[in-house]
C-alpha positions as CSV (number, residue, x, y, z in Angstrom):
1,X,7.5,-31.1,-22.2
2,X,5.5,-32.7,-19.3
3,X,7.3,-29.7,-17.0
4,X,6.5,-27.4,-19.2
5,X,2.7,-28.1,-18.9
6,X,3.1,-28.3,-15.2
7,X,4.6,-24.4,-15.5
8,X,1.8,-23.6,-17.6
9,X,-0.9,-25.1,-15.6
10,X,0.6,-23.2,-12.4
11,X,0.9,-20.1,-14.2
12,X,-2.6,-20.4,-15.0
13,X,-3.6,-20.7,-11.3
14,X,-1.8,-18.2,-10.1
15,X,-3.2,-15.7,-12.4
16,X,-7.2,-17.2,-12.1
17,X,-6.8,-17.1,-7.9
18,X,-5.1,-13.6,-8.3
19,X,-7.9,-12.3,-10.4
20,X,-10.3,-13.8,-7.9
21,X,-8.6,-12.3,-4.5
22,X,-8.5,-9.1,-6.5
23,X,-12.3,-9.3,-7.5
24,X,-13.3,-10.2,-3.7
25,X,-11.5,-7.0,-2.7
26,X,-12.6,-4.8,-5.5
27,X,-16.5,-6.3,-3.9
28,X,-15.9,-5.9,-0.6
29,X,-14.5,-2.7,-0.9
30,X,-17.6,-1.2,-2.9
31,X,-19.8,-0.4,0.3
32,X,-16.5,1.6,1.8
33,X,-16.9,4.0,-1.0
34,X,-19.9,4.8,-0.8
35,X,-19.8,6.1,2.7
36,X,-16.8,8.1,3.6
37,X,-17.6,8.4,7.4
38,X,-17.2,5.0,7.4
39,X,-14.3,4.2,10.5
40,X,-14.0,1.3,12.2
41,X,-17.4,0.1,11.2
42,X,-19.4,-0.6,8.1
43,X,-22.5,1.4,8.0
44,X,-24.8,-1.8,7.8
45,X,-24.2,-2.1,10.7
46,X,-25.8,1.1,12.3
47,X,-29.5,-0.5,10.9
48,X,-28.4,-3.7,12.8
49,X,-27.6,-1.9,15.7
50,X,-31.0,0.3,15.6
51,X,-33.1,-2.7,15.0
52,X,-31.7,-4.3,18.0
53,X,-31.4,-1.4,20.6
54,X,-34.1,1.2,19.5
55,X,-33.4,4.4,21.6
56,X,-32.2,3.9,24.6
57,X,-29.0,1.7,25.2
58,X,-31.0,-1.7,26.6
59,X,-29.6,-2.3,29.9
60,X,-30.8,-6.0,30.5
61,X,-28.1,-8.8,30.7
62,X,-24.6,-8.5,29.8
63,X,-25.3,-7.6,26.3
64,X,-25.6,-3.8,26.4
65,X,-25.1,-1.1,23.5
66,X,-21.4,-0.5,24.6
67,X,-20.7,-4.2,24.6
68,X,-22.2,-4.3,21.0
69,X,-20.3,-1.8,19.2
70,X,-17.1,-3.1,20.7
71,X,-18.1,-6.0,18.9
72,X,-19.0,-4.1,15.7
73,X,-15.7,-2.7,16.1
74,X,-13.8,-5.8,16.4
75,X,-15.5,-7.3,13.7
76,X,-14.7,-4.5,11.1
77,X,-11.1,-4.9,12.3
78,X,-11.5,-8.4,11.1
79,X,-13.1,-7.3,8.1
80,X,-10.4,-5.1,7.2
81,X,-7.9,-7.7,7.8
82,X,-9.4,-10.1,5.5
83,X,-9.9,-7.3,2.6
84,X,-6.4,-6.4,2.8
85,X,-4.9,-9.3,3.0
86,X,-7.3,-10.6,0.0
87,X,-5.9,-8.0,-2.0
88,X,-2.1,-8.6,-0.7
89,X,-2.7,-12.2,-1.6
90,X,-3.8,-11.2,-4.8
91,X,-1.1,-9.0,-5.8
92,X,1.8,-11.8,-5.0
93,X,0.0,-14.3,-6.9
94,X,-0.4,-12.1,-10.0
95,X,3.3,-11.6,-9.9
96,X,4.1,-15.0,-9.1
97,X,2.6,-15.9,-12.6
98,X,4.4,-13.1,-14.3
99,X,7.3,-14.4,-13.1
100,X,6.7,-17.8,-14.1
101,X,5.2,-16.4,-17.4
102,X,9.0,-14.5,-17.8
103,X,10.6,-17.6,-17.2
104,X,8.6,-20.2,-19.5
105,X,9.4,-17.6,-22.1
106,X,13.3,-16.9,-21.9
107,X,13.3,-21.1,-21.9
108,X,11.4,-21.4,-25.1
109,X,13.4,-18.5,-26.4
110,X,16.6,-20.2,-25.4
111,X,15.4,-23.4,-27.7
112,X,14.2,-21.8,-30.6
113,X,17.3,-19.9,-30.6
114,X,19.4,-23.3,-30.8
115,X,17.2,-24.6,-33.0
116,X,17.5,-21.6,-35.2
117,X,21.4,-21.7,-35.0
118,X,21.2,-25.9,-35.5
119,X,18.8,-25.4,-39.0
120,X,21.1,-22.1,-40.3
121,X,25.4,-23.0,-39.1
122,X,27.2,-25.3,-40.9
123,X,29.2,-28.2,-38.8
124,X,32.2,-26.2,-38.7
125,X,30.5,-23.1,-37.9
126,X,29.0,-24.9,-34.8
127,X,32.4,-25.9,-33.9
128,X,33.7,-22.8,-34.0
129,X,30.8,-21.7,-31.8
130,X,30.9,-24.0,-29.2
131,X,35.1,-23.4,-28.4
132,X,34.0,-20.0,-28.4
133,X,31.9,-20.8,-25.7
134,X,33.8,-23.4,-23.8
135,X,36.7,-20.4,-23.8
136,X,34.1,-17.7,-22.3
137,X,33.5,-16.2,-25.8
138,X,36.9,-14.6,-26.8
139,X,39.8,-16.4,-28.7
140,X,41.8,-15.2,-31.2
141,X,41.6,-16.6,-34.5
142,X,45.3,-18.4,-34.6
143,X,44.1,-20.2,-31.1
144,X,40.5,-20.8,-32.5
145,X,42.4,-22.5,-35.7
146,X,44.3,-24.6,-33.3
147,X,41.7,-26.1,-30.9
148,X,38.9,-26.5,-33.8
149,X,41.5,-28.2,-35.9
150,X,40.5,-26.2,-39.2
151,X,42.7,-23.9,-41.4
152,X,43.7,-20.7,-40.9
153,X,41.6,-19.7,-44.6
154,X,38.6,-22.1,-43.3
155,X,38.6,-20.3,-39.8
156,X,38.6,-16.9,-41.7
157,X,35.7,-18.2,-43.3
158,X,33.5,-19.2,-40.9
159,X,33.9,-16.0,-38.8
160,X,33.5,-13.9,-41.9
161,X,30.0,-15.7,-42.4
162,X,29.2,-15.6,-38.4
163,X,30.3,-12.0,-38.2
164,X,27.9,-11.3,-40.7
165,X,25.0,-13.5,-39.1
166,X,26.2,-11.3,-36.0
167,X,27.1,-14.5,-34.1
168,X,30.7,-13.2,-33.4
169,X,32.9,-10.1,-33.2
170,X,36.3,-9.9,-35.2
171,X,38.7,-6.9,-34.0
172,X,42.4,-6.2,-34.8
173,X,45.1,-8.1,-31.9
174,X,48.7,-7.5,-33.2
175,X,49.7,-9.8,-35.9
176,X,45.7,-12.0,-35.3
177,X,42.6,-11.2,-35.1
178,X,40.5,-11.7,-31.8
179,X,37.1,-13.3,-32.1
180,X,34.3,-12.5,-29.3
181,X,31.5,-13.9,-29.2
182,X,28.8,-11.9,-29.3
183,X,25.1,-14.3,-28.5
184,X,25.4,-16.8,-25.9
185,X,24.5,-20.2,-27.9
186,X,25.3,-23.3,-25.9
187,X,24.0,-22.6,-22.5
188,X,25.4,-25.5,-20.0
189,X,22.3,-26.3,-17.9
């Protein structure tokens, strides 16, 4: 139960810090669409670059108007980079729960299933099952009367009532019938 929790809580992550990555993108993406020229550079930072160089490119020091919007440039690469990989990191983590999510629920479908079969089978029904599924889930009936110990009328019986339950399979084999199995029940783990 403890590990179950532990799933749970995980699963819970994974889906919270998806939704978050995938928000941060969804914001960060919003002043893209608005402006369609927008390449290599977000279009805040034209104002920037007015406030800083009005008119003519400012020749003084190292730091001129070229040198700038190789800058902008670089850091709208970096931008982009951190968007993207926001939304890829969003995306794996989303599926990453859904996975975990998949799995937490074929495991509790797996018990109630056995706990199902435990509450409805009789003992010698259960028996009857489990050979079954020690033998990879097809015997015939004279060999599944032999290894469960029961009669031949009692075997009948129980696969009669199983067949009907739709636990198990019962077609013709020469002078016996063979049983398949038709729901896994025991799973080794």
């Amino acid at each position: 139960m403890k590990r179950h929790a532990l799933f749970s809580a995980i699963m819970i992550m994974c889906f919270i810090y998806g939704g978050m990555s995938l928000l941060f993108f969804l914001v960060q993406t919003i002043p893209l669409g608005a402006d369609h020229s927008f390449i290599g550079r977000p279009p805040f930072m034209e104002r920037i670059n007015e406030t800083i160089f009005p008119g003519e490119p400012n020749q003084t020091g190292n730091f001129t108007r070229e040198r700038f919007e190789q800058f902008q440039v670089r850091n709208a690469t970096y931008f982009l980079m951190l968007i993207f990989t926001s939304l890829f990191g969003s995306v794996i983590s989303i599926f990453a729960g859904l996975v975990i999510y998949s799995l937490l629920r074929k495991k509790e479908r797996k018990e109630l299933t056995k706990n199902v079969i435990d509450l409805v089978t009789t003992p010698e029904e259960k028996r009857v099952l489990k050979e079954l599924e020690e033998s990879g889930g097809v015997l015939t009936q004279t060999e599944l009367a032999k290894r469960t110990k029961l009669g031949k009328v009692k075997v009948h019986r129980v696969i009669k009532r199983l067949e009907m339950i739709g636990m198990v399979s019962k077609y013709s084999y020469g002078m016996t019938n063979k049983i398949k199995l038709e729901k896994k029940v025991f799973e080794q783990e």
